[in-house]
N, C-alpha and C positions, 0 to 999 in steps of 0.2 A: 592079679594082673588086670583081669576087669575093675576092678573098684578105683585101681589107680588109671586105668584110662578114663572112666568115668568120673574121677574126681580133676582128672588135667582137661577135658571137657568142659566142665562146669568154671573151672576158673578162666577159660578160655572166655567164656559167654557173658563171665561177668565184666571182664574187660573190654569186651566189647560193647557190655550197655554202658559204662565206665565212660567207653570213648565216645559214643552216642551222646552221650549229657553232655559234655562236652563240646560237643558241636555245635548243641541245642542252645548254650548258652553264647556261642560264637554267633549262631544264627538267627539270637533277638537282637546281636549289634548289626548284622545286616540287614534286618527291618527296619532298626532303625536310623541308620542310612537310607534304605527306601522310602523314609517317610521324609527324611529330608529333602533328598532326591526330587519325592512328591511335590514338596511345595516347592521347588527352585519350579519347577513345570507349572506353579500355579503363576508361581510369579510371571513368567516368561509370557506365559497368556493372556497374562494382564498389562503386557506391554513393556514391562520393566526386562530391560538389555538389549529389545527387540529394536533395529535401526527404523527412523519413520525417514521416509522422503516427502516436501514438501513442493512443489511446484510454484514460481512466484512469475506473475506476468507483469510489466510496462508494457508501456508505448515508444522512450525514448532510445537513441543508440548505446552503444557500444561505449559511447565516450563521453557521456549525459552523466551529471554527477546521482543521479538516480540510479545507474548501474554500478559505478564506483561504491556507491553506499551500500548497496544491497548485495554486493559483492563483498564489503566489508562485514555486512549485519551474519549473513552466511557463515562465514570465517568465525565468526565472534559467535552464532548459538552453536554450533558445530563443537567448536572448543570448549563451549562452559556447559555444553550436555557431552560431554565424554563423546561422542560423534555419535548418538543416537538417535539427533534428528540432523538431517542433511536437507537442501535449498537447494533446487537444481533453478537455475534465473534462467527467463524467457525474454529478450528485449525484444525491440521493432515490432512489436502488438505479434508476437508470434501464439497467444493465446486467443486472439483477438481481440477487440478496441476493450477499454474499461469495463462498460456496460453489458459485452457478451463475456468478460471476463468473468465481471460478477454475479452473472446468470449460470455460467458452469461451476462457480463456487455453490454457490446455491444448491445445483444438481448434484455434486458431489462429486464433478470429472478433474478439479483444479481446486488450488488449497487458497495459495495469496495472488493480492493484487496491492499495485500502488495505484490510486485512485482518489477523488475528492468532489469535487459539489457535482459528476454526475450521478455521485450516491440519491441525488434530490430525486430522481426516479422512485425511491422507495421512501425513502426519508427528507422530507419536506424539511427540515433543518440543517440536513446537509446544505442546501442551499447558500446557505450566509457562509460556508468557506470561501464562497466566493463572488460577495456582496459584490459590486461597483461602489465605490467610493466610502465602504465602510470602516475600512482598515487606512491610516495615516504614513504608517514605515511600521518597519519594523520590530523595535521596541515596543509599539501598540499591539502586535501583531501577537509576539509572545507574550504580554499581560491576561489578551481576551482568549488565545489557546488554553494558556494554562488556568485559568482562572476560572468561574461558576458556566459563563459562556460555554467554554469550552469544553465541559465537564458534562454539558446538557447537551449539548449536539453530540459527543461519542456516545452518549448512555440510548440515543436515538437511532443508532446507527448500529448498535449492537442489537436492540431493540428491534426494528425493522428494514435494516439491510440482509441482514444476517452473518454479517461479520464482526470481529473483534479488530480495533483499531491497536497497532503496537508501537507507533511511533510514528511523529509527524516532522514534515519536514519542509521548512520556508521557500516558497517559490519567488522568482523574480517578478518584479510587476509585469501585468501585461500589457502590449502596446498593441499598437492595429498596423499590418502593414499593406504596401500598396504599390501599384505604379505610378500615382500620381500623387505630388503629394496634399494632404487631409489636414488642414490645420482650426477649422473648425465645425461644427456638424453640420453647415450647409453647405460642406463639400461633400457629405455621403448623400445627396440625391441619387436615385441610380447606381445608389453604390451595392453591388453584390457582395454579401460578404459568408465567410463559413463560420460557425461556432459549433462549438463543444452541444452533445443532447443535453442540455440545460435548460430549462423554459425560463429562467429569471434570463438569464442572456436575449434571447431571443425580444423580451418584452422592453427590455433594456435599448439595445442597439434599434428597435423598431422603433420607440420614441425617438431617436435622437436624428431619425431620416433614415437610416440603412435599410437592404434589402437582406437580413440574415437568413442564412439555412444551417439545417444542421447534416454535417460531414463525419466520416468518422477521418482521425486525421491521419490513420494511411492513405486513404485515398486526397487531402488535400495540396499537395504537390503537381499531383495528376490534373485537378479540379483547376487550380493555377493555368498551368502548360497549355492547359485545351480552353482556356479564357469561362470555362463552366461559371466559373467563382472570378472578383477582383482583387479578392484580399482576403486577411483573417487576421484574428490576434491571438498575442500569446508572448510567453515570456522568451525574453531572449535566446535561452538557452535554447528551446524549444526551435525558434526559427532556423536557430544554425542546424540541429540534430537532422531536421528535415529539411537541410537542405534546400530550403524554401528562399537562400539569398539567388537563387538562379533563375526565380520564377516572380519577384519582388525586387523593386529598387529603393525604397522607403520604409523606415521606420520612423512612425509616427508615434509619439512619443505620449499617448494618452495615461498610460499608467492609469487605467481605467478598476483597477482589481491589484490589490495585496492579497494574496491569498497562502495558504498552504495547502498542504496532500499528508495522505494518512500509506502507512505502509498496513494492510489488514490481511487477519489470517478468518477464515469458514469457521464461527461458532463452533460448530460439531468438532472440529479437528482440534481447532483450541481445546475443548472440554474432555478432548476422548485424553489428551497426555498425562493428564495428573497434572498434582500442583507445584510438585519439586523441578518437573522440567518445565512446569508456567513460569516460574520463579526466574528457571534459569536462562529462558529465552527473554526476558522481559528485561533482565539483567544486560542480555545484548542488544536488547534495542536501545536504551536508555543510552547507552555505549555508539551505538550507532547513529543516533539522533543527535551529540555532540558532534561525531563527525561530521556529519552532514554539514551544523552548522558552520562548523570551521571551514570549509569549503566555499560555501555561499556566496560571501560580499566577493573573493576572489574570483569566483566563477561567471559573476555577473558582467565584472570588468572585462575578462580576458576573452568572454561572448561579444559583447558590444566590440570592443578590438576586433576579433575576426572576421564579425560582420561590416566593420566599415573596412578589410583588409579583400574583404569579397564583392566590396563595391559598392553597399547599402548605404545610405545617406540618412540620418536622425535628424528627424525635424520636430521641432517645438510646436504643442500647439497650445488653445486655451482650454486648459482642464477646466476650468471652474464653468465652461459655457457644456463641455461634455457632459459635465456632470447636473447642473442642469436642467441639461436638455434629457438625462434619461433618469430622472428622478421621479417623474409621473409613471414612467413604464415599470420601475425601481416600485413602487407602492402601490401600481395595479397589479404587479406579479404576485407580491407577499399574499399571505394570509393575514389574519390578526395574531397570532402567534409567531411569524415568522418577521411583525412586521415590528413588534417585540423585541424579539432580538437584535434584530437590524439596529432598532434604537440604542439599545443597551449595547451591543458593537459600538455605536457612534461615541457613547457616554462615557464609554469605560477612557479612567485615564490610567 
């Protein structure tokens, strides 16, 4: 009776290392699941599924095709990154103007900004986005964007702004507006006017008789209303957003500057996503950047309509005497490098 309890024992024991091995081999596919498991946690760490949020500031409203676009571009990276990265839009400078915008990119508090020759703060090429009488229309406009020009001023801006440009987008000429009206530049004696922190403006609009300051332009409505300022320029669209037909009766018609604007994202933030979600937001600017254009000539129209619906009066002047007249301050601003591209601007057909 002993030998058979002792032998139903031992087969006991055996089956239970039996079942042990058997575990043991259950529980190298649970390792390795764990290691699986491992790298999806490596992955995740390195950003991949991780949602990013981007911050994007203007200056213009609510109904500025700058916010339409940027509302579209949102939509559009949102989509083609699976919603990994998200745009939360700031308009009415609610990050503050351009230049503190792109001082917090910088610092690392804000991601993008829509922005353009006050990049000439850091980058002295920036500049010529927004030459005086360098750009002709339009079609010249996108030859010298797209073309070696244009290819030199982003490489400059990525260089020493600190940001990555993603797509640019055509602005309306600028005009000067007023309450009296400016038909040629011996009517800016004593004329006070606001511009953009630019020092080519400022050397510009001084040669041609003005008295320019620099405003940020939420405060140039205010600047208006309290007679601080008598005018400013800017593209039409811009006038109407700020509301500026209530503080102005004149548009004057100088179309002093063809210019464009860049929508740009913070080096670092660009570089931290990888190249598959570079690809794929780049994919939506390209996309957003058609829209814009399609937008444009319509928008330019249906601005000038409002404004002479809100009572502004377009007056003719003599460009060719504008221009000039601030063609010396135009070649005392430049450098020899900037004064370079201005040429080659002018040349390009």
């Amino acid at each position: 009776m002993k030998k058979f309890l002792w032998l139903t024992l031992l087969s006991v024991m055996v089956l239970a290392l039996a079942a042990c091995g058997n575990g043991g081999e259950e529980g190298e596919e649970t390792d390795d699941q764990a290691a699986d498991n491992g790298n999806d946690s490596e992955e995740q760490a390195s950003g991949d599924g991780e949602q990013i949020t981007w911050s994007l500031g203007h200056l213009s409203n609510e109904d500025h095709i700058w916010h339409t676009t940027s509302e579209e571009f949102a939509r559009l990276v949102e989509e083609k990154t699976d919603g990994q990265i998200n745009i939360q839009i700031y308009p009415n400078s609610q990050l503050g103007g351009e230049v503190d915008t792109i001082n917090s990119i910088r610092a690392g508090n804000t991601d993008m900004v829509i922005t353009g020759e006050s990049m000439e703060n850091w980058s002295p090429k920036a500049a010529l986005l927004a030459a005086p009488y360098a750009i002709r229309d339009s079609e010249h406009l996108q030859t010298v964007v797209e073309g070696d020009v244009g290819s030199e001023i982003e490489e400059d801006i990525v260089d020493k702004v600190g940001v990555t440009p993603l797509f640019y987008m055509e602005r309306a000429p600028r005009n000067l507006t007023s309450n009296d009206p400016i038909e040629s530049p011996e009517d800016l004696s004593g004329f006070s006017m606001r511009i953009p922190n630019v020092p080519l403006f400022m050397d510009a609009w001084s040669a041609a008789g003005a008295s320019p300051q620099v405003m940020d332009f939420s405060e140039v409505f205010t600047g208006l209303q309290q007679n601080v300022i008598d005018g400013q320029e800017n593209p039409v669209d811009l006038i109407h957003s700020g509301g500026l037909y209530e503080v102005q009766e004149y548009v004057n018609e100088t179309e002093h500057v063809y210019s464009w604007i860049y929508v740009v994202v913070g080096n670092e933030q660009w570089e931290s996503i990888g190249e598959d979600l570079q690809a794929s937001v780049m994919e939506a600017a390209e996309e957003a950047e058609e829209y814009a254009a399609g937008l444009l000539g319509e928008e330019i129209e249906n601005y000038r309509q409002m404004l002479e619906d809100e009572g502004m009066e377009f007056v003719e002047v003599d460009r060719e005497a504008f221009q000039e007249a601030m063609q010396p301050g135009i070649e005392n601003s430049l450098d020899e490098e900037q004064l370079d591209l201005y040429e080659r601007i002018i040349d390009t057909e």
